[in-house]
C-alpha positions in Angstrom: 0.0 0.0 0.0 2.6 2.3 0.9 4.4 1.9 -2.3 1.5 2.7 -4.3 0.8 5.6 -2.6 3.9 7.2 -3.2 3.8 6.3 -6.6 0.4 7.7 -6.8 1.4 11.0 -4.7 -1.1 10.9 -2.7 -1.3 10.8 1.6 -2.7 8.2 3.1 -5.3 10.4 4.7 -6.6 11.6 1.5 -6.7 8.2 0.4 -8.6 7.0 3.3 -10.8 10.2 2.9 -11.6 9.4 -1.1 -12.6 5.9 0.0 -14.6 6.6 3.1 -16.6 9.5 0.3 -17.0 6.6 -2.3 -18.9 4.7 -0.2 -21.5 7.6 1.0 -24.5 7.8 0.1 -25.7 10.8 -2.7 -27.8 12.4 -0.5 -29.5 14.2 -3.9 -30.2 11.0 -5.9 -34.1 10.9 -5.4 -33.6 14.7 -6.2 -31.7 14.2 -9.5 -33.8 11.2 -10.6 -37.4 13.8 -10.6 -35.3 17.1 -12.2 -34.5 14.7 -15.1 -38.2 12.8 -15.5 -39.2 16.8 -15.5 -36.5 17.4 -18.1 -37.4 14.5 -20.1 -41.2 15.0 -19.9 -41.0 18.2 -21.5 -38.0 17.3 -24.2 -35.2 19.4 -22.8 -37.8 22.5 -23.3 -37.3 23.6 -19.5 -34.4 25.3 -17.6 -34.0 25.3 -14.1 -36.5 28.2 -13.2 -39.2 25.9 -15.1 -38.0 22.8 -13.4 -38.4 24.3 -10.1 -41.6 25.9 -10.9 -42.8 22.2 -11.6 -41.3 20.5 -8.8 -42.8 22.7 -6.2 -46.4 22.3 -8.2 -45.5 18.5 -7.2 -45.8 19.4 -4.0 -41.9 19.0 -3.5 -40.1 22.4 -1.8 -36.7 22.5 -3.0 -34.7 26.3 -4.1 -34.0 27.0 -7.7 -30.5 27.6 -6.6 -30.3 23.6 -5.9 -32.1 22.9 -8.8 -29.4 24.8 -11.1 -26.4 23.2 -9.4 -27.8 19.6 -9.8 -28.9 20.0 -13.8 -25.4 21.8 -14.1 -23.5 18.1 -12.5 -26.5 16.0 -14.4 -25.1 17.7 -17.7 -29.0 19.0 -18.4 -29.6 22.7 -20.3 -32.3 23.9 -21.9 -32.5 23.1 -25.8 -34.3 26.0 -26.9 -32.7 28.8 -29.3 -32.6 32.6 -28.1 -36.3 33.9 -29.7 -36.2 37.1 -32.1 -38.8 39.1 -33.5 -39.7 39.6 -37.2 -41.6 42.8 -38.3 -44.0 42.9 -40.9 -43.6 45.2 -43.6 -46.5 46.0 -45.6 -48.9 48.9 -47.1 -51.3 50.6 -44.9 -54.8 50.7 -46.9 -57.4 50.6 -44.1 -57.5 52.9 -41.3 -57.3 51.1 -38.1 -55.7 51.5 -34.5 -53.5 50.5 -32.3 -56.4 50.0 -29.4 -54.5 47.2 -27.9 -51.3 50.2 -27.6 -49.1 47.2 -26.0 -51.3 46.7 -23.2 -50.5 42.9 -22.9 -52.4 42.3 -19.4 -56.3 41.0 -19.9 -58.3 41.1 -16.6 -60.5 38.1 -17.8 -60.9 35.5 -20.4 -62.0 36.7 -24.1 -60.9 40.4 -23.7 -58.2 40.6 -25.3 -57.3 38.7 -28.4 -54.0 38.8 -30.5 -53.4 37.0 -33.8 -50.6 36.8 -36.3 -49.1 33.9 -39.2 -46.1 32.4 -39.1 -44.1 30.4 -41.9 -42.6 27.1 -41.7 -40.7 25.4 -44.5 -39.9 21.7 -44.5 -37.8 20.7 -47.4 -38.6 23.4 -49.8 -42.4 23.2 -48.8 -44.4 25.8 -47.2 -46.5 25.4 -44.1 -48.2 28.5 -42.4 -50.2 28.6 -38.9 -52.6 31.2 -38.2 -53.6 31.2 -34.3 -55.7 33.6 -31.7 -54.1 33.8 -28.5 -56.2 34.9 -25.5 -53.7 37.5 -23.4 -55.7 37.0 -19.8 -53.4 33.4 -19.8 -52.0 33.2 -23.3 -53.8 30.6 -24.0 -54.0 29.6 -27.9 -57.8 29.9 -28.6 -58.2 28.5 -31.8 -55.6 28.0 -34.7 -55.5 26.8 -38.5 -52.3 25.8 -40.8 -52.7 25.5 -44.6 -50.2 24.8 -47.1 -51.3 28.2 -48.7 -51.5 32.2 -47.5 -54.7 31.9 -48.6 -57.3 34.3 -47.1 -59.5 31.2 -46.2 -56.3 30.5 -43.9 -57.0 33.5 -41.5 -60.7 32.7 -42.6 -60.7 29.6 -40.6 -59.3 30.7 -37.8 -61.5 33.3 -37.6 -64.9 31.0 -37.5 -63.1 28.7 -35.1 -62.2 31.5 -32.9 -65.5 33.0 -32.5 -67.4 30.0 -32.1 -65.3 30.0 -28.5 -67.1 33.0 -27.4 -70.0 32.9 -24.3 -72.8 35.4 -23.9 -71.3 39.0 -24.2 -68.0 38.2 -24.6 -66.5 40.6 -27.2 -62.7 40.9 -27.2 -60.5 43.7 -29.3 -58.7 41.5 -32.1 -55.1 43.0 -32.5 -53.1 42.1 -35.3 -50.1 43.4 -37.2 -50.7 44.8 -41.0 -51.1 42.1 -43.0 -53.1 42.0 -45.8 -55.1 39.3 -44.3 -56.3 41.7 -41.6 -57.8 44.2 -44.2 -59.6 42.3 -46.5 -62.9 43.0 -46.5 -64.4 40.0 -44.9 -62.3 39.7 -42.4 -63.2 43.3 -40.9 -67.3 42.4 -41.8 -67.0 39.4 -39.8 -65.2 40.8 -37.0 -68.1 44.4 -37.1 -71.0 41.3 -37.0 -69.9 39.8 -34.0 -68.9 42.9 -32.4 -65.2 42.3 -32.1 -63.1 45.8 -32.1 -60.7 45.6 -34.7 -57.0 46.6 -33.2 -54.2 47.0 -35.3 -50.6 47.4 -34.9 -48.6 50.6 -36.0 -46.7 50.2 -39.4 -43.3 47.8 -39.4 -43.4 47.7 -35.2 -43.4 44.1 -34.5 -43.4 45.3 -30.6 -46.7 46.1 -30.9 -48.2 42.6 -31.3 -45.0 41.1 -29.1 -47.1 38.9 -27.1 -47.8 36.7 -30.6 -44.4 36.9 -31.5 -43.3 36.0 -28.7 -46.1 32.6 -29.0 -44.0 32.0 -32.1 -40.9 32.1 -30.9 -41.3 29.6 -28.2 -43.1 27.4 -30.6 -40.3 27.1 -33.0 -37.5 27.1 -30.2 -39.2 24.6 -28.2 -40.7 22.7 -31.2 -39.3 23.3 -35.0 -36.2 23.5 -34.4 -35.7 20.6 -32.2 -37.2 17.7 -34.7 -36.4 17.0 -38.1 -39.7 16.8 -40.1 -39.8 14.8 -43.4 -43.3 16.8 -44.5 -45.9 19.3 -43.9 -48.3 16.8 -43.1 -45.7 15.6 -40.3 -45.3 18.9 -39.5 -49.4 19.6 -39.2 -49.4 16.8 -36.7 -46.9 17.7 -34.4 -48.0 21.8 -34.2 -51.4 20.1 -33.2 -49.5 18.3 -30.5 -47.4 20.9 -29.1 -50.4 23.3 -28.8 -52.2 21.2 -26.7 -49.4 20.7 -24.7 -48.4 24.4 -24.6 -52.6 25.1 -23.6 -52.7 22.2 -20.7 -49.2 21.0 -19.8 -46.7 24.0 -20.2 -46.3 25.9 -17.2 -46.0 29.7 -17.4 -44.1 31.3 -14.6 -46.0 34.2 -14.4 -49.3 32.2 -14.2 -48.2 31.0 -10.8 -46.3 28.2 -12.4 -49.5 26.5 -13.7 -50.5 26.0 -17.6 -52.7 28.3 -19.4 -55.8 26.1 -19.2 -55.1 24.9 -15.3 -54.6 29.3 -14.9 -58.3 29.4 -16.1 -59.9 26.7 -14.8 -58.6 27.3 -11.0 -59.4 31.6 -11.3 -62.8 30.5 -12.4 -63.7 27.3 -10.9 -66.0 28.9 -8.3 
């Protein structure tokens, strides 16, 4: 022994102490074992503040501090890309306003409604998702993709959307420019259900942020992180992750619960 220790340079108390820690315990196993099942569960889309968030919704009490040291020695970091913002560029032919004026905060459900499209392409082909997000809990109301910028696209979304309403509820409709958002039918349907018609100022993609912001996660968290082989694959995994982002996906500032549990516990009474 005491001529492998010199050749190893070590003392025999730090010897001694290495093999007395070997044999102890982890204390943080049962710990590590539920931050990855969280990690796992949601496909590397949560950090640590997220992990937490879910751990204490388990009932389990544990400090985000601990939670960031222990994903740090398990090796586990978020796999979503920094989000950016795209403006909108277009021509200004009806005379709308900003109403919403970045006022992102809804009071109750159905107030406050933003919508938008997005653009996927998946080997050369063209996939495009229209949703309305509800800003009291940014929930995803109602939603349509179509292989086409078609004006039935936005169309679609539109019926869908307004078939959620209840009684008297009339929310403002905020969108950015787009073409979509001026055709005539879209602004007739909007003045028959008695929807305000909110629009944002030319080029300022901050004034509809709250969408772009729905798209960034979708493609950080989503797109980017699966290879797709076609649209149609595509179609069925944006259905997917919308219903997980509505029921599943906690939302920090909704008291770490998902958009739908946010609603359903404010208004279960």
């Amino acid at each position: 022994m005491a001529v492998l220790l010199k050749v190893a340079e070590l003392s025999r108390s730090t010897f001694y102490y290495q093999v007395k820690a070997l044999g102890v315990e982890d204390k943080d196993a049962g710990l590590k074992a539920r931050i990855r099942a969280v990690y796992e569960r949601h496909k590397g889309r949560y950090g640590y503040r997220r992990i937490t968030a879910a751990l204490r919704q388990a009932g389990e009490r544990v400090n985000h501090k601990t939670v960031q040291r222990l994903m740090q020695i398990l090796g586990l970091k978020s796999l979503v890309r920094p989000k950016k913002y795209r403006s909108y560029q277009g021509q200004m032919h009806a005379t709308v306003p900003n109403l919403l004026a970045r006022q992102f905060l809804a009071e109750q459900p159905n107030q406050k409604w933003v919508t938008d499209v997005t653009e996927f392409n998946v080997r050369g082909e063209k996939l495009y998702l229209s949703p309305v997000m509800d800003l009291y809990n940014g929930e995803i109301v109602a939603y349509q993709t179509s292989p086409h910028p078609h004006f039935e696209l936005v169309g679609t979304m539109l019926r869908k959307a307004l078939a959620k309403l209840d009684g008297p509820q009339r929310p403002v409709l905020h969108s950015d420019q787009g073409w979509q958002y001026q055709m005539p039918a879209y602004r007739r349907a909007l003045t028959e259900h008695g929807l305000a018609q909110s629009m944002s100022r030319k080029g300022n993609c901050l004034d509809n942020a709250a969408m772009e912001s729905f798209f960034g996660t979708l493609k950080t968290e989503f797109f980017y992180l699966n290879p797709f082989t076609s649209i149609e694959q595509l179609q069925t995994g944006i259905r997917r992750y919308i219903h997980y982002y509505n029921h599943q996906r906690i939302k920090l500032k909704l008291k770490g619960l998902s958009p739908v549990q946010y609603r359903t516990q404010a208004f279960a009474a």
